[in-house]
N, C-alpha and C positions, 0 to 999 in steps of 0.2 A: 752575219749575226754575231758571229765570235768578238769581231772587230768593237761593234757597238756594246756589245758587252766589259770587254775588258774598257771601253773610256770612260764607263758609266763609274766601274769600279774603282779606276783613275781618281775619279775627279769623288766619289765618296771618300776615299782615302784621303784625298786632300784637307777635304772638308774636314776630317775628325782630329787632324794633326792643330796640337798647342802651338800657339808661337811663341817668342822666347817673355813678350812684356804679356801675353795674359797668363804665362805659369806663375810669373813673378805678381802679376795682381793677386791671383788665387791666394799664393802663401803666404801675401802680406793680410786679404783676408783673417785668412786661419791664423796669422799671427796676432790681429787685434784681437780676435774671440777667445781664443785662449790666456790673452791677457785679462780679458774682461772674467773670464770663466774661474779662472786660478786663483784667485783671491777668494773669492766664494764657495770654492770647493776647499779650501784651506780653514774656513770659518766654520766651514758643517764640520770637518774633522774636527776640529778642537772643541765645538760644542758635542759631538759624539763623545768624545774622549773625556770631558766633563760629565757629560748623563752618565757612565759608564763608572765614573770616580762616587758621584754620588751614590749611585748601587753601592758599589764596594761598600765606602765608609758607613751605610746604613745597616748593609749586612755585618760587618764587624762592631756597631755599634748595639743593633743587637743581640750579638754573640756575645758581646762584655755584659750587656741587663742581665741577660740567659744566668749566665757564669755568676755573676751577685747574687741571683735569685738562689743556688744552688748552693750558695756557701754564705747565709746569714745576711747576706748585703754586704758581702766583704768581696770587694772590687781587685780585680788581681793590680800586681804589682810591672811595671814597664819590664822589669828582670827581674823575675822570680826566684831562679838561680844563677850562676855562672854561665854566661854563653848560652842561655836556654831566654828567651823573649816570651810577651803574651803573645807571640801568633805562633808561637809551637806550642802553647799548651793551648790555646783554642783550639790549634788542627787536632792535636793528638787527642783528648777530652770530644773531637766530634760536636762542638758546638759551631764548627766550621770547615768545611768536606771539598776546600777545593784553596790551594793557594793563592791562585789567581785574584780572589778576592784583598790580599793584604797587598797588593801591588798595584797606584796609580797608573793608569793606562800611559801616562807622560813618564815614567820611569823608563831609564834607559839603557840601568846599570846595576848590575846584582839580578838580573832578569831570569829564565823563570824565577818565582818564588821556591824556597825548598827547606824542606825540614831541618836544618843543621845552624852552625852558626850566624849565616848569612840573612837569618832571620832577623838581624841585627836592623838588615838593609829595608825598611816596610816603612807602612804609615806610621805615625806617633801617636804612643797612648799616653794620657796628661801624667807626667810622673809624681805630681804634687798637685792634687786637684783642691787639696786645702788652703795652696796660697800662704803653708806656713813656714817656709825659707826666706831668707833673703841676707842681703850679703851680710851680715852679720851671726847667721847661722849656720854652722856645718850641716851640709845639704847630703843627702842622701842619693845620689845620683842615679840610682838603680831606681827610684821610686819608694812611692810608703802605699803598702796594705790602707785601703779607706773604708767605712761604711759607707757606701752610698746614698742610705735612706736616714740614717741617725749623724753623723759625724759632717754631712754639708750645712755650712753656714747658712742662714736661713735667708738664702739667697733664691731667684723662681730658676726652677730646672731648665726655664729654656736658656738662659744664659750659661751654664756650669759644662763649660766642656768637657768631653772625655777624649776624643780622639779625630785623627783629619790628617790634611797633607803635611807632611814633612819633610824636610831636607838635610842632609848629615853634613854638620860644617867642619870642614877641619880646621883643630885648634890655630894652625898657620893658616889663616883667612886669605892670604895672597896667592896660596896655594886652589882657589877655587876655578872653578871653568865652567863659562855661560851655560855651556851648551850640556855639559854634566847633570843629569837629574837622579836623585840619587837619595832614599828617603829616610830617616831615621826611627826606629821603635821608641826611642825615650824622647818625647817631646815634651821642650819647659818653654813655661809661661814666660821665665825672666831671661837675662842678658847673658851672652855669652858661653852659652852649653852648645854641646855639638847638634844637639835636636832641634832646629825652630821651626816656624811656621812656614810655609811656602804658599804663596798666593800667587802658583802658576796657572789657573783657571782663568784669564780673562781679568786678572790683576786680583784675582780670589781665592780661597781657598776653602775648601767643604769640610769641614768641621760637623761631626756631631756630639749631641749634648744631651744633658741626663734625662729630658724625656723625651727621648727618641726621634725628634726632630733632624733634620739636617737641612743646615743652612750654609749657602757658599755665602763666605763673610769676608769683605774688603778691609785694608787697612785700616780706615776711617771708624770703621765699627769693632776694631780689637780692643777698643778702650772702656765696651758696654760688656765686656767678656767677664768671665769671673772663672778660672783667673785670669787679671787684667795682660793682656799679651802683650809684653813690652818691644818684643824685638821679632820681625820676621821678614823673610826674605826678598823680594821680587828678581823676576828673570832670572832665579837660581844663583845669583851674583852680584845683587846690589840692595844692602842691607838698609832695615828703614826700621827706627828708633821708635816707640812711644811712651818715652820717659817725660 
């Protein structure tokens, strides 16, 4: 009995052992689904991380109405003082109770958010939502105090941006890097400021506007904007004109 036992065992053993071309079928398997599977799981993340963008700049968007509402219609300023941003006088004012909101989930640098200078590094608030700079006027780079209910041109609210994705350019533009995402608080409509637009969402960028809306808005569509967005970024490193 021993004897017929152990052959039986034998020859079960045998049976369960891989040979060397079906380990190699197997992983090449698992190698095609994974490729199949990986792009698709790369697509849900970047659409996560767009849902996630859209929350934010809604909630900051309206933490800025909140903030107008509470002081006459008078819309804060991108830098209100020295080294102090609107996303520390939202946080600190409580019209905004968690930093994470002022930081795109695609940011990848100045991370957490935190109450000090580094507040610099957020989304961008319109610095000039009146559209009244241009190169022939000393610009106020910090931004200009607005009413927001008497002082906008009588333009429809759904087009008048106040704030959205941003990217901080340094003045030596050669100086940039793809892969760097990295967001500005002073963001302008026109050419050449360290703030512009970033339409890293899917070639878009979530923008909201003065009546509460948000809309992820492509290139093609910055020119029905007010203010008209003349310059913003793609891939964080390759700049695209609408002059």
């Amino acid at each position: 009995m021993k004897g017929i036992v152990m052959e039986g065992t034998t020859q079960f053993r045998n049976r369960t052992n891989f040979t060397l071309i079906e380990l190699l079928v197997v992983i090449a398997i698992i190698a095609i689904l994974a490729s199949m599977l990986l792009p698709a799981l790369g697509k849900a993340r970047e659409r996560a991380k767009a849902t996630q963008c859209v929350g934010n700049v809604k909630q900051s968007t309206m933490a800025l109405q909140l903030y107008a509402d509470d002081y006459k219609g008078v819309l804060l300023k991108a830098v209100p003082e020295n080294l102090v941003y609107w996303t520390n006088v939202l946080y600190r004012q409580k019209y905004i109770l968690t930093g994470k909101v002022f930081l795109c989930p695609k940011q990848n640098e100045k991370t957490p958010w935190k109450d000090n200078p580094d507040a610099l590094y957020t989304y961008g608030l319109n610095r000039d939502i009146l559209q009244r700079s241009d190169s022939s006027h000393i610009v106020d780079n910090a931004g200009y105090y607005v009413n927001i209910y008497s002082a906008i041109p009588k333009k429809s609210p759904s087009v008048v941006w106040l704030t959205g994705d941003s990217l901080y350019v340094p003045s030596d533009k050669s100086k940039m890097t793809p892969n760097v995402v990295k967001g500005h608080a002073v963001l302008s409509w026109n050419t050449g400021k360290e703030g512009s637009v970033s339409i890293r969402h899917s070639n878009k960028a979530n923008l909201g506007f003065l009546d509460g809306g948000i809309r992820p808005t492509g290139g093609e569509q910055m020119i029905d904007l007010f203010p008209r967005v003349q310059e913003w970024y793609y891939n964080e490193s390759i700049r695209r004109r609408n002059v």
